[in-house]
N, CA, C and O of each residue as an XYZ file, in Angstrom:
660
protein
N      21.345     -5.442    -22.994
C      20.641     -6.637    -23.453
C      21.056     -7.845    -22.616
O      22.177     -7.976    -22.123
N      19.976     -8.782    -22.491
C      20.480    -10.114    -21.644
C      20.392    -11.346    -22.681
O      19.726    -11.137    -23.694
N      20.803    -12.202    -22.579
C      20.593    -13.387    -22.989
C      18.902    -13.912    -23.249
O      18.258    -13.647    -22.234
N      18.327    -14.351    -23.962
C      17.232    -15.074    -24.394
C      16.752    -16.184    -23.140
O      17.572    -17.049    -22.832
N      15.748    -16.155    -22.602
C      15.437    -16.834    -21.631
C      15.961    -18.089    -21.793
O      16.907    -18.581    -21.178
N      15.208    -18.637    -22.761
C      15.746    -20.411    -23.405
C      17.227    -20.685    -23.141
O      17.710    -21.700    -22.638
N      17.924    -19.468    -23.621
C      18.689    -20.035    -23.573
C      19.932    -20.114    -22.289
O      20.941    -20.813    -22.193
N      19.333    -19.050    -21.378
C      19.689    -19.163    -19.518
C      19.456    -20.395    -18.982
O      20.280    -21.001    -18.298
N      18.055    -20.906    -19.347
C      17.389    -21.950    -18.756
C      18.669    -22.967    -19.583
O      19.684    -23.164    -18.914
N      18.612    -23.540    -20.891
C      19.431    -24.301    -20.954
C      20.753    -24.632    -20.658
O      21.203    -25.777    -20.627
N      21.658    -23.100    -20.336
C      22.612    -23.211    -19.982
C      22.788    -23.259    -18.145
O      23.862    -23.429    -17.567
N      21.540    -23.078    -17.523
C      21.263    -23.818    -16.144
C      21.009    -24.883    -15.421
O      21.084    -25.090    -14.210
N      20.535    -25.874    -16.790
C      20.002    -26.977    -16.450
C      21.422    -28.224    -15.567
O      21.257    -29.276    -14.950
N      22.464    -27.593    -15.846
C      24.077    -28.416    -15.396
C      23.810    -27.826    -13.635
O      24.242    -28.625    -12.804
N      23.224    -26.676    -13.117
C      23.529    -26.227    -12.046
C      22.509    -27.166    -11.124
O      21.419    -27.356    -11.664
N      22.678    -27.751     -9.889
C      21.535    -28.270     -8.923
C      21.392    -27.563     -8.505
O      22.053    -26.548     -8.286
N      19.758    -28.139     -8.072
C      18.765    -27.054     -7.235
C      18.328    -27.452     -6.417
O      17.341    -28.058     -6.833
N      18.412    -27.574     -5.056
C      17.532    -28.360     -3.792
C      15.700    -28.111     -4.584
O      15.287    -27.510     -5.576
N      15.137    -28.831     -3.644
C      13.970    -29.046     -3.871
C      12.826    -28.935     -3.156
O      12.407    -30.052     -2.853
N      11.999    -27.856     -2.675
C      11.233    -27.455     -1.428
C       9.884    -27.171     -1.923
O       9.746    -26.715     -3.058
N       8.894    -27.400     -1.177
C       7.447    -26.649     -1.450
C       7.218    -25.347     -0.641
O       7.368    -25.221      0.574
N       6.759    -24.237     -1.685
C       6.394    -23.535     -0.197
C       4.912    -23.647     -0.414
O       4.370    -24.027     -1.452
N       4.234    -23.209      0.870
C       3.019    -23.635      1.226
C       2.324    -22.264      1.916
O       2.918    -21.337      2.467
N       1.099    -22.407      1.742
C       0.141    -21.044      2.481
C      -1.029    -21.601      2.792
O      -1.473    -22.718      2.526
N      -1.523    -20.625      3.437
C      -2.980    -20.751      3.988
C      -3.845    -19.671      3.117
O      -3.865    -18.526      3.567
N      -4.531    -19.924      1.960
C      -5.066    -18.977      0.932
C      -6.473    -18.970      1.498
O      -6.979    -19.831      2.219
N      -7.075    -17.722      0.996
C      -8.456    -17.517      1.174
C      -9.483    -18.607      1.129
O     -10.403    -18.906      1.891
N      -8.880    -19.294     -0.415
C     -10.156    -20.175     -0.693
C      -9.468    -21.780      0.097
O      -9.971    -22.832     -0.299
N      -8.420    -21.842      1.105
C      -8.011    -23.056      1.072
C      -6.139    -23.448      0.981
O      -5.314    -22.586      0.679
N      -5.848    -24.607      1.244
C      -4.462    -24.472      1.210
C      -3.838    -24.687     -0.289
O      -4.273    -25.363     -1.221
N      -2.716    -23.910     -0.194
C      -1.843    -23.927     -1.457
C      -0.828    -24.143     -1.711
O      -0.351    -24.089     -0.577
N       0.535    -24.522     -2.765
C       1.503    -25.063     -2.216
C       2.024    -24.911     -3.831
O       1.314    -24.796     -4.829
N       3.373    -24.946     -3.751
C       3.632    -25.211     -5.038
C       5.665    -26.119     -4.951
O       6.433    -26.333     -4.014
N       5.728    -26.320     -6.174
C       7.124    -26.760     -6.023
C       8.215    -26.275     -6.474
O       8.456    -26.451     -7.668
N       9.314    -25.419     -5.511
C       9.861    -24.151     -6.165
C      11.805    -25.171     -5.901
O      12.244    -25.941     -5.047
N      12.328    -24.592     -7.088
C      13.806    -24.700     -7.095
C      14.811    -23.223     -6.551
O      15.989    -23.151     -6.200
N      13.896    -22.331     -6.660
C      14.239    -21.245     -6.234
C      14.933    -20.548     -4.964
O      15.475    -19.449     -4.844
N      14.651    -21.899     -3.803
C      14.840    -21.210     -2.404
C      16.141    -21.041     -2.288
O      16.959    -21.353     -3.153
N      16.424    -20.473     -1.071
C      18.051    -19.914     -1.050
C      17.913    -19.247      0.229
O      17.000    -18.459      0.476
N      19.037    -19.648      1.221
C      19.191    -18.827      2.081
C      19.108    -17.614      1.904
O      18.806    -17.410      0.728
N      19.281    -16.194      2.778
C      19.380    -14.944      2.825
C      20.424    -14.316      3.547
O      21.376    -13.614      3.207
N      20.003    -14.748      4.638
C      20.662    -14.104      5.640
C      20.245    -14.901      7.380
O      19.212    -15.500      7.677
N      21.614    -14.584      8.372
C      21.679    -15.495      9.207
C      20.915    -14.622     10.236
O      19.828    -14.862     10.763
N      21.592    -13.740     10.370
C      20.871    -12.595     11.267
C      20.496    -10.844     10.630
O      21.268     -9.933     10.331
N      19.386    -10.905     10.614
C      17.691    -12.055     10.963
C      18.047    -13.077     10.194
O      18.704    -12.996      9.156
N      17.612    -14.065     10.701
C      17.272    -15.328      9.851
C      16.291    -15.108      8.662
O      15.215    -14.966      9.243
N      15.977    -14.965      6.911
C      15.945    -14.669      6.024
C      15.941    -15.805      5.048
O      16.981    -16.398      4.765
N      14.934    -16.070      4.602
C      15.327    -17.150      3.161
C      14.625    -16.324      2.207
O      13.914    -15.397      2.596
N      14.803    -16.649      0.760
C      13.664    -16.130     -0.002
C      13.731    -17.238     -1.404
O      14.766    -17.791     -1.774
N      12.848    -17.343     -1.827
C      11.781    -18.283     -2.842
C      10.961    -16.643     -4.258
O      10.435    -15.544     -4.085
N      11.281    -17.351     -5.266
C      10.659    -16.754     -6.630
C       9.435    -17.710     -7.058
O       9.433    -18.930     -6.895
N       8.453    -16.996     -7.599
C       7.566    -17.242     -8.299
C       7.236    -16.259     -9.795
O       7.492    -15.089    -10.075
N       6.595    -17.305    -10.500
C       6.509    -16.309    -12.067
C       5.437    -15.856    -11.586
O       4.607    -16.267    -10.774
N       5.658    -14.352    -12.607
C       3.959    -13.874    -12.464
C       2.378    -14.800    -12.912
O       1.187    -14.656    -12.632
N       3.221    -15.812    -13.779
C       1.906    -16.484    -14.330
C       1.574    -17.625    -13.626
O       0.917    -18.551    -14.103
N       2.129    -17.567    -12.208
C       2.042    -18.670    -11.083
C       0.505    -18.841    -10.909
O      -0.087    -17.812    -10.582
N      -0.277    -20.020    -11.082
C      -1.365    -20.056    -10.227
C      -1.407    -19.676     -8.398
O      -2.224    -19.120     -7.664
N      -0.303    -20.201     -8.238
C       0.242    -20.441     -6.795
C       0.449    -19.184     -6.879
O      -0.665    -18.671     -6.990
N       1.419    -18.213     -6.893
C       1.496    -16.824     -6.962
C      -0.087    -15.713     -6.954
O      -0.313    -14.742     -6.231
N      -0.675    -16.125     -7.685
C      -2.054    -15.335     -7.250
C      -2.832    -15.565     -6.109
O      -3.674    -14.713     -5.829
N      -2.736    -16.359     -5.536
C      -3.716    -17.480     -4.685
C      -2.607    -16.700     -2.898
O      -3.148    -16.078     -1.984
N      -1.127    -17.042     -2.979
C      -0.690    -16.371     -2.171
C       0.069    -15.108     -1.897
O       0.592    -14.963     -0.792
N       0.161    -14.242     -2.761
C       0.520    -12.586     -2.839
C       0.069    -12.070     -1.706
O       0.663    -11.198     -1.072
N      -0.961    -12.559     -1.404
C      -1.354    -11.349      0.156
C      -0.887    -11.927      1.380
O      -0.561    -11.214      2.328
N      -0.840    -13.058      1.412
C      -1.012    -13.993      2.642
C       0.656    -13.365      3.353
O       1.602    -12.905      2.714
N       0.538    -13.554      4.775
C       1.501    -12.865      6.129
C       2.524    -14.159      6.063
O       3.725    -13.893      6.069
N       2.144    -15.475      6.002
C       2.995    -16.434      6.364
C       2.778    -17.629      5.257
O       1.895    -17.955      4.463
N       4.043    -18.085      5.636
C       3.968    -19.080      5.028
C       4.930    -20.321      4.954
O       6.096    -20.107      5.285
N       4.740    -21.026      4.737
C       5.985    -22.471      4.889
C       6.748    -22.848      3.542
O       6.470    -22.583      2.372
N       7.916    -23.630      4.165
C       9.217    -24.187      2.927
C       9.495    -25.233      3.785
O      10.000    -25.162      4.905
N       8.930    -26.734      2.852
C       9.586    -27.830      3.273
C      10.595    -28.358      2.069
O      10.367    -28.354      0.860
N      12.135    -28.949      2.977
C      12.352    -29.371      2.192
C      12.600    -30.873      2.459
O      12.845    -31.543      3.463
N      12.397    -31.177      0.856
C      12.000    -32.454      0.637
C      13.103    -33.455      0.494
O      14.242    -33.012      0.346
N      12.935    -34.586      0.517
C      13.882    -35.724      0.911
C      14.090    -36.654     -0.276
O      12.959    -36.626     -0.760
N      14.873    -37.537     -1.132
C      15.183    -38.152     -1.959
C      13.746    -38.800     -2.386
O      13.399    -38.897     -3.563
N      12.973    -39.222     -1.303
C      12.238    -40.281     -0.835
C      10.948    -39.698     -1.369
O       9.943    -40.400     -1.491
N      10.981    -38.145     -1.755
C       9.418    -37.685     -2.024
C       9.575    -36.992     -3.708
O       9.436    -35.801     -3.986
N       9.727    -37.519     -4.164
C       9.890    -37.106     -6.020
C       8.170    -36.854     -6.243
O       7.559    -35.961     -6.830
N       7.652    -38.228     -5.397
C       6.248    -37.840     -6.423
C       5.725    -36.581     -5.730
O       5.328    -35.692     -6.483
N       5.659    -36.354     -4.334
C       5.313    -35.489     -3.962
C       5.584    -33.677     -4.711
O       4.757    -32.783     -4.892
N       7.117    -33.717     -4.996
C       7.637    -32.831     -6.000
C       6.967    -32.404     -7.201
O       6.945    -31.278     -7.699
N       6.218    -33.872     -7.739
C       5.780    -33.762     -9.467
C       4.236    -33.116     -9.278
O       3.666    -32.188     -9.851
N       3.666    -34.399     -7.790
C       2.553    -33.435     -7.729
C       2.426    -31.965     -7.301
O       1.479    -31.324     -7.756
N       3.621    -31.153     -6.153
C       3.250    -30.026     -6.461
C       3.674    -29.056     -7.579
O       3.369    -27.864     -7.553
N       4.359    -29.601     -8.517
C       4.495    -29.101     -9.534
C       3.688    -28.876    -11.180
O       3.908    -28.263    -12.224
N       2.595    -29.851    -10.575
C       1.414    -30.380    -11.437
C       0.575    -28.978    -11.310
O       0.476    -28.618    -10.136
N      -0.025    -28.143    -12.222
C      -1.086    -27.209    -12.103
C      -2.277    -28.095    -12.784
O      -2.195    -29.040    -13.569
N      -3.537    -27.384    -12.142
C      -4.432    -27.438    -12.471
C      -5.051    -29.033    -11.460
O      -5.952    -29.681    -11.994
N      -4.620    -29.417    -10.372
C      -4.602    -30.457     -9.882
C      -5.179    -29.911     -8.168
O      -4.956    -28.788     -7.715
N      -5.866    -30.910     -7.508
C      -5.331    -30.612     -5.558
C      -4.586    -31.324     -5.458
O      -4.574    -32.547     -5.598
N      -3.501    -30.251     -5.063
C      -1.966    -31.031     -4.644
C      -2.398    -31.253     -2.836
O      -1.718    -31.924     -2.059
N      -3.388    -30.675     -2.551
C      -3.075    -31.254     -1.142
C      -4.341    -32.609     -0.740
O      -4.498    -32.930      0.438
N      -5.081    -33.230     -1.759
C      -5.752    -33.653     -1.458
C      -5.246    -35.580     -1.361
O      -4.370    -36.023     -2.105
N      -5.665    -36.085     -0.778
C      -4.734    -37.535     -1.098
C      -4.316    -38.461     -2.067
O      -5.048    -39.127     -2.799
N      -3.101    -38.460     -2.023
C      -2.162    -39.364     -0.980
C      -1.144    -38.651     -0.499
O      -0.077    -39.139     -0.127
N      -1.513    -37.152     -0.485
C      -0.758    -36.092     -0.114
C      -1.283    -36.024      1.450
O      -2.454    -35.697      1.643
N      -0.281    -36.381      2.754
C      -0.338    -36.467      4.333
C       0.060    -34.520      4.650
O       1.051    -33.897      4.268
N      -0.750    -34.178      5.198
C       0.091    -32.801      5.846
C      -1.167    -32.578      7.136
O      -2.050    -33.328      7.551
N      -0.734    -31.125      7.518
C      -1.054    -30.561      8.407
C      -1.291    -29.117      8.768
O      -0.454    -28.267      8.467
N      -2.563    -28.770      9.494
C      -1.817    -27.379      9.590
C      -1.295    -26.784     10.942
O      -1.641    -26.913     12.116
N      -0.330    -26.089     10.298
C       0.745    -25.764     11.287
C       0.200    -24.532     12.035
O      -0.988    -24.222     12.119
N       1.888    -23.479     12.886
C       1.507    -22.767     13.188
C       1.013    -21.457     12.219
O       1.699    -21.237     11.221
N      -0.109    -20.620     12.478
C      -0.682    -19.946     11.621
C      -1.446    -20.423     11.047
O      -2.135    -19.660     10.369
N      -1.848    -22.317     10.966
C      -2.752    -22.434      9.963
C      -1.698    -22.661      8.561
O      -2.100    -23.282      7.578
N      -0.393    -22.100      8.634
C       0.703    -23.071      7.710
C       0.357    -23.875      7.346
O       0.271    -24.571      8.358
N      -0.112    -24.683      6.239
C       0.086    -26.111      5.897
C       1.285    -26.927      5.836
O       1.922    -26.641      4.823
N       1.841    -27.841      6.538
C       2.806    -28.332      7.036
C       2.460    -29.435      5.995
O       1.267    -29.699      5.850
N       3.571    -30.241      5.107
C       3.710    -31.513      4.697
C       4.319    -32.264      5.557
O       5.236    -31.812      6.243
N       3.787    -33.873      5.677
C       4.481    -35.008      6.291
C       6.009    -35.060      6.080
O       6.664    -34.391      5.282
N       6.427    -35.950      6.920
C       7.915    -36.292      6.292
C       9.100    -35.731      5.616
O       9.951    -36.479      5.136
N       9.190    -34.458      5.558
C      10.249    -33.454      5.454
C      11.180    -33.440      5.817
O      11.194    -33.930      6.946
N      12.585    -32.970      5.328
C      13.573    -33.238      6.133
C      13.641    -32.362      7.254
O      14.155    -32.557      8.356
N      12.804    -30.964      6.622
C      13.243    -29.558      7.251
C      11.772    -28.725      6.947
O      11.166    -28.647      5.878
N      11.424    -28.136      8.266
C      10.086    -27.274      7.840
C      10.446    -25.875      8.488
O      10.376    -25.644      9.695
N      10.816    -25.035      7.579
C      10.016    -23.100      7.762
C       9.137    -23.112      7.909
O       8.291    -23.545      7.126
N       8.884    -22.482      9.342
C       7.183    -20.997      9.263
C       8.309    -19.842      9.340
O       9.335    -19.659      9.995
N       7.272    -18.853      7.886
C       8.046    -17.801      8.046
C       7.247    -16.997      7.745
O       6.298    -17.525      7.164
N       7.111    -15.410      7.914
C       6.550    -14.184      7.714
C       7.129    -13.542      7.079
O       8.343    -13.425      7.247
N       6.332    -12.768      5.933
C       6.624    -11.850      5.020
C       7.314    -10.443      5.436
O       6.858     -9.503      6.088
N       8.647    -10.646      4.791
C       9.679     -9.676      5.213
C      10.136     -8.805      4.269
O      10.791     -7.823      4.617
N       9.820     -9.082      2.819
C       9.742     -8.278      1.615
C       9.082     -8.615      0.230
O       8.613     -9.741      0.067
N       9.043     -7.926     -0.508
C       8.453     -8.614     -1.774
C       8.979     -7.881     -2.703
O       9.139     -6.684     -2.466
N       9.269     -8.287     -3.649
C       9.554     -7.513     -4.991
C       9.712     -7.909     -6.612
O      10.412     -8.875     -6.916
N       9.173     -7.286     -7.420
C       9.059     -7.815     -8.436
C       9.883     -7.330     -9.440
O       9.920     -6.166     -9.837
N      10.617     -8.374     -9.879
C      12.320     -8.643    -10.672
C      11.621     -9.318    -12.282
O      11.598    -10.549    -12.301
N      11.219     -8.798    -13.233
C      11.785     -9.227    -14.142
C      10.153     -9.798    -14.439
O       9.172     -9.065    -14.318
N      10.092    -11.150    -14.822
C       9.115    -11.956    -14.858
C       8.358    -12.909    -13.639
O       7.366    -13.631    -13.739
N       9.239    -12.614    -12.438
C       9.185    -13.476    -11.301
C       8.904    -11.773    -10.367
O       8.846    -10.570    -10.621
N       8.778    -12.918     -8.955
C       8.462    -12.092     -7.837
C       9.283    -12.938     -6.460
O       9.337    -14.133     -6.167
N       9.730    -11.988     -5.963
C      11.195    -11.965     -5.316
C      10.277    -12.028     -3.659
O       9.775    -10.978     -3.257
N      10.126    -13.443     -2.731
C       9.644    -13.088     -1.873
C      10.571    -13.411     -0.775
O      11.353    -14.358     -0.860
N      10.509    -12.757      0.101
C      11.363    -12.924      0.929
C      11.131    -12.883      2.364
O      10.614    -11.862      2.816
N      11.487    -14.008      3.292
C      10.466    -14.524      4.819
C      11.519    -14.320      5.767
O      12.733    -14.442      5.602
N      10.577    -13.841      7.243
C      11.574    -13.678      8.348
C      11.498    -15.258      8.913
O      10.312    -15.482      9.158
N      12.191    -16.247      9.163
C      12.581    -17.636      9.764
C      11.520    -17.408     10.703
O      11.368    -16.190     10.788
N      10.596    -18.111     11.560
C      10.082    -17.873     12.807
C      10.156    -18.891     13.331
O      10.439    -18.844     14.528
N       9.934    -20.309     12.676
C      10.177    -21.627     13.250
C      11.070    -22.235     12.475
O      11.214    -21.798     11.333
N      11.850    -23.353     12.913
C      12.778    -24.573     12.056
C      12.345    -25.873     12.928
O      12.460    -26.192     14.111
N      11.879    -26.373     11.948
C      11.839    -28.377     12.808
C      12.370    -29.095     11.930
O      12.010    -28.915     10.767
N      13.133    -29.866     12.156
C      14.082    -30.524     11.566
C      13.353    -31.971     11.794
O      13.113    -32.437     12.908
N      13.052    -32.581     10.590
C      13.033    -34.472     10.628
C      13.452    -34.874     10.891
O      13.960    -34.462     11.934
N      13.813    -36.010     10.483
C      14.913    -37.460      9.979
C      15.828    -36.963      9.212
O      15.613    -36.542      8.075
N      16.956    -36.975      9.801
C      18.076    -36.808      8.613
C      17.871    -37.798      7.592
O      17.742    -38.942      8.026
N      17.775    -37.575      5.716
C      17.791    -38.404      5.077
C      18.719    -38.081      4.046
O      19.677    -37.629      4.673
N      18.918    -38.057      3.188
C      19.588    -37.562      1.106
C      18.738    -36.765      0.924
O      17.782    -36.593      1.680
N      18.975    -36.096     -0.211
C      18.481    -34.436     -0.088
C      17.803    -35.201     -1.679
O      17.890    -36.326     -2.171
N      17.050    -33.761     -2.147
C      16.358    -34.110     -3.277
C      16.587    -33.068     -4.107
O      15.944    -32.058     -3.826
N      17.329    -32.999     -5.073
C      17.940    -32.143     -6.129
C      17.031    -31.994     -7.873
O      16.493    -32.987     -8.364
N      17.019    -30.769     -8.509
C      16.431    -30.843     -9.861
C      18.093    -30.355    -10.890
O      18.662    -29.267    -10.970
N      18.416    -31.659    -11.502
C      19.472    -31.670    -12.595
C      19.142    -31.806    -13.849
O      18.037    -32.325    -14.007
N      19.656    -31.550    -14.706
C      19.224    -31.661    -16.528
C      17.884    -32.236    -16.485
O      17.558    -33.307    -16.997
N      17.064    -31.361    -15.772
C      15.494    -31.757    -16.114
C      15.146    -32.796    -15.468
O      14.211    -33.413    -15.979
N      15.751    -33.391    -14.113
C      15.195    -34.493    -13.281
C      15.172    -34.673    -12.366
O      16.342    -34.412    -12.082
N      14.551    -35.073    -11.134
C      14.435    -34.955     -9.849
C      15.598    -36.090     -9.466
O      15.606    -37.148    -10.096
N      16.534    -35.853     -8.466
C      17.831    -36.671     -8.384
C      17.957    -36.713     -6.498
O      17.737    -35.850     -5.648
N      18.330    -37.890     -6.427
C      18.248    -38.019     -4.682
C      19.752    -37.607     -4.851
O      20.292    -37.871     -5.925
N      20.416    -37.020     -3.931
C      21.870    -36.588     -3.372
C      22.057    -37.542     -1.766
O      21.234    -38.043     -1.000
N      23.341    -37.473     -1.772
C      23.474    -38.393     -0.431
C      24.969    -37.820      0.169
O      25.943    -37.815     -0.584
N      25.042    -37.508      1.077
C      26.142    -37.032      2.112
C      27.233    -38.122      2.931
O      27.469    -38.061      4.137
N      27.818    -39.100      1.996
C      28.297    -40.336      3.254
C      29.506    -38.928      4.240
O      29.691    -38.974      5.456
N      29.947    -38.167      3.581
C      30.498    -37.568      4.991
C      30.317    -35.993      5.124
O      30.312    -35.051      4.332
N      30.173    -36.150      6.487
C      29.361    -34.469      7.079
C      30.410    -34.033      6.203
O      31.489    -34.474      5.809
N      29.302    -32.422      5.945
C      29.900    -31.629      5.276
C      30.382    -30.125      6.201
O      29.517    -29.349      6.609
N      31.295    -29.979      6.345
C      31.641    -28.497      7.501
C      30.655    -27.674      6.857
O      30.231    -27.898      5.723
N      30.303    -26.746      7.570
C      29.813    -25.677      7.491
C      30.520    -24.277      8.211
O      29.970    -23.181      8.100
């Protein structure tokens, strides 16, 4: 037996979560959503992977698609966050700036950090779906403060000193 969803989620809400969109090029048009989920993988191959629920609008729309993008977002873009987190909305239509990238990627403006990546696995865990991308591009912005989700709120983070890696 596991724990009661509610009550994972509440006892998660103390943990931060960077803050990224991933993005596709869907049949009917571009798609995008706003995931807390991302997470490195692995260095070599280069590897990230991102969850979606099965009851994702965004999840139906990109299940098939080869590629796809993860920007992450900057202190500076909350609304951008709320709108892609908004269903039932065009998150890419304005005052939303993007582009499309390579593949036809939809690229957002002003990012700190943009993935193109290709589908390197998929799998379905539970209530979510476990996707997982080979790195193919990295472009790096403006270094800015990062954009974090804490006890239910979008929170700018700030680095006054490098952090080793």
């Amino acid at each position: 037996m596991t724990v009661d969803g509610a009550e994972l989620r509440s006892a998660l809400r103390a943990h931060a979560a960077g803050v990224a969109v991933l993005t596709a090029a869907g049949a009917d048009g571009p798609v995008g959503v706003t995931v807390t989920s991302f997470t490195s993988v692995s260095a070599g191959p280069a590897l990230v992977s991102v969850t979606l629920a099965d009851t994702s609008s965004t999840w139906a729309r990109i299940q098939d698609c080869e590629r796809f993008g993860i920007q992450l977002l900057g202190a500076h873009q909350a609304d951008l966050a709320l709108r892609f987190a908004r269903p039932g909305t065009d998150r890419f239509a304005p005052p939303t700036a993007w582009r499309p990238g390579p593949y036809g990627v939809p690229l957002l403006d002003d990012c700190l950090t943009w993935l193109v990546c290709s589908r390197y696995r998929q799998l379905r865990l539970g209530d979510h779906h476990l996707l997982v991308g080979a790195v193919e591009q990295v472009r790096q912005g403006t270094p800015g403060d990062s954009l974090v989700h804490l006890h239910g709120d979008l929170r700018p983070v700030s680095a006054p000193t490098p952090a080793r890696t």
